[in-house]
C-alpha positions in Angstrom: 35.6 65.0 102.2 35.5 67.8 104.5 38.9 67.3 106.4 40.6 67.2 103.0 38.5 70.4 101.5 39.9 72.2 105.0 43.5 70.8 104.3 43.8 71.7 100.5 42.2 75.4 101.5 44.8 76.1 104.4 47.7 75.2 101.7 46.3 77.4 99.7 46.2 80.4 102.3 49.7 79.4 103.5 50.8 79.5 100.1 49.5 83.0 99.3 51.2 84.1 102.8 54.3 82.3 101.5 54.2 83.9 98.4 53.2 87.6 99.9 56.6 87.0 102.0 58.8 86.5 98.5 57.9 89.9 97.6 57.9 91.6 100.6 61.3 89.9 102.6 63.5 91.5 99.6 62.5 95.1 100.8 64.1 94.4 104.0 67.5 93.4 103.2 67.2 95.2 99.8 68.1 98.5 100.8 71.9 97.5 100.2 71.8 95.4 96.8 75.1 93.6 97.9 73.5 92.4 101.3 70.2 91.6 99.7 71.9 89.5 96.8 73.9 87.7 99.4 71.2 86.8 101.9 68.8 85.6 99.1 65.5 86.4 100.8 63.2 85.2 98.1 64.6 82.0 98.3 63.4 80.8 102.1 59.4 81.4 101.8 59.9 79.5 98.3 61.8 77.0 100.7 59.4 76.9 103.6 56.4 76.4 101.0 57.9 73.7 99.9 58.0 72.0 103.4 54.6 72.9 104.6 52.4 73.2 101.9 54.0 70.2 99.4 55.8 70.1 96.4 53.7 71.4 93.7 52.6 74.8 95.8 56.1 75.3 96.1 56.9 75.1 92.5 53.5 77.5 91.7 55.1 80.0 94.6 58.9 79.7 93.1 57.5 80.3 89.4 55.3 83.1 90.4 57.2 85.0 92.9 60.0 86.1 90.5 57.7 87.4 87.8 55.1 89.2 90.5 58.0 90.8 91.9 59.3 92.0 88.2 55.5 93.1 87.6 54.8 94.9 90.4 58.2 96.7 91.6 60.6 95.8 88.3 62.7 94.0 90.3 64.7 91.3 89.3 65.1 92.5 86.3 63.6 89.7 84.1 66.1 88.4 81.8 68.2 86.7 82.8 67.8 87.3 86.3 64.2 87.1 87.4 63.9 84.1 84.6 66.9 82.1 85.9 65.3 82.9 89.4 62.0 81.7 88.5 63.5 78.3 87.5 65.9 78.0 90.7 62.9 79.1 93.2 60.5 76.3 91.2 63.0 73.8 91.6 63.6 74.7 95.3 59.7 74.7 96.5 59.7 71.5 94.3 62.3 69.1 95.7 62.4 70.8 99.1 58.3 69.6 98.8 59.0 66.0 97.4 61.8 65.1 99.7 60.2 66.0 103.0 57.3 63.9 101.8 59.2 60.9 100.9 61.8 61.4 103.7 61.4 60.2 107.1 59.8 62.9 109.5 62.9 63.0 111.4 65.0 66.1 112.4 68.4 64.9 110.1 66.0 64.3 106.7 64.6 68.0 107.5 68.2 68.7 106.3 68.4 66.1 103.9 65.2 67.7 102.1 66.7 71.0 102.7 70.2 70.9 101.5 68.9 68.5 98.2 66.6 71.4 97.3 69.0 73.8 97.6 71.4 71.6 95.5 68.9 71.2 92.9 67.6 74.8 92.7 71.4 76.6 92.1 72.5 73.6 89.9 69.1 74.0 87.2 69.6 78.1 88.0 73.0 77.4 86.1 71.8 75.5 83.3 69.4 78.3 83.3 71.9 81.1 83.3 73.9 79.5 80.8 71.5 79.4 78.3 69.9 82.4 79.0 73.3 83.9 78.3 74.2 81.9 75.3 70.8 83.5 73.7 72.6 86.8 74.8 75.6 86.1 72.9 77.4 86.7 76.5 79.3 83.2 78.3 78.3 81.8 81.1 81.5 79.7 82.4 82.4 77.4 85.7 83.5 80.6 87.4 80.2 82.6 87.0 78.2 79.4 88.5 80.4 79.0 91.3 80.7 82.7 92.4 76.9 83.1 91.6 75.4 80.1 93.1 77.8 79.5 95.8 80.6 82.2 96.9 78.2 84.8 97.0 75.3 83.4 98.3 77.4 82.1 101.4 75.1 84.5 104.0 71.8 83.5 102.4 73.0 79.3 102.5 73.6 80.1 106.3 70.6 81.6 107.5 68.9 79.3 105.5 70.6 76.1 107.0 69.9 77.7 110.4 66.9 79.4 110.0 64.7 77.3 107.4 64.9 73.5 109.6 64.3 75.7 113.1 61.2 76.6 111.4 59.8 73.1 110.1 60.8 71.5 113.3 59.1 74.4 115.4 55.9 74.3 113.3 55.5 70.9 111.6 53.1 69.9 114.7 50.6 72.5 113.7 50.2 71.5 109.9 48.3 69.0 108.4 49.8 65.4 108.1 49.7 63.5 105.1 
């Protein structure tokens, strides 16, 4: 009872630093609002969370890290950025959690959990935008998505394919095993 009362508490504190790292990573690249769109810093905390603390802190720090970032410095705006956002970072800490537990702990499915999650995260974060904008009266078409999710986010994908599986590699022998 005790070793799983010690586990479940240091998820809970790596979670908080995860989610203390959403809101504080965007001031870094944000002074420029082109770079910080493009290198998506929110999104690899939400990411790593995922990976080291399991699937549904992930989707609590993706949900939450949005709208405490709106709250506290009004930034993303909330509709229909910050909501869209909230849905893509959920989804992200989400699958990125479930597929590294199901996976094999081997270096390629570290990837495999990786790239799914991002997958999963920009394709629900169109469905979001697209009806976010439809309750806006404003279209959201196959050109938006693709320059939104992908084209533009080409700097943030990279550091995050380079960055994100260093990471879990690196640190996966210091965290709890299931």
């Amino acid at each position: 009872m005790m070793k799983k009362t010690k586990k479940n508490l240091s998820r809970m504190i790596l979670a908080a630093m995860f989610l203390a790292l959403a809101l504080v990573l965007p001031f870094l690249t944000g002074q420029i609002q082109q770079i910080g769109n493009a290198l998506c810093p929110m999104h690899i905390p939400v990411l790593l969370c995922g990976f080291f603390c399991g699937p549904w802190y992930g989707l609590a720090v993706g949900l939450i890290a949005p709208l405490l970032r709106f709250v506290l410095f009004g930034m993303p705006p909330l509709m229909p950025v910050g909501i869209a956002m909230c849905v893509e970072l959920a989804v992200y800490g989400l699958t990125a959690g479930l597929l590294y537990r199901l996976l094999p702990r081997k270096k390629p499915y570290v990837y495999v959990a990786l790239l799914g999650a991002m997958l999963a995260g920009r394709i629900l974060w169109g469905a979001a935008q697209y009806v976010l904008f439809g309750l806006g009266k404003t279209e959201f078409g196959w050109t938006a998505f693709l320059s939104g999710a992908f084209l533009n986010a080409i700097p943030g994908i990279l550091v995050q394919l380079v960055l994100i599986p260093i990471l879990v590699m690196v640190l996966q022998k210091y965290t709890y095993k299931e």
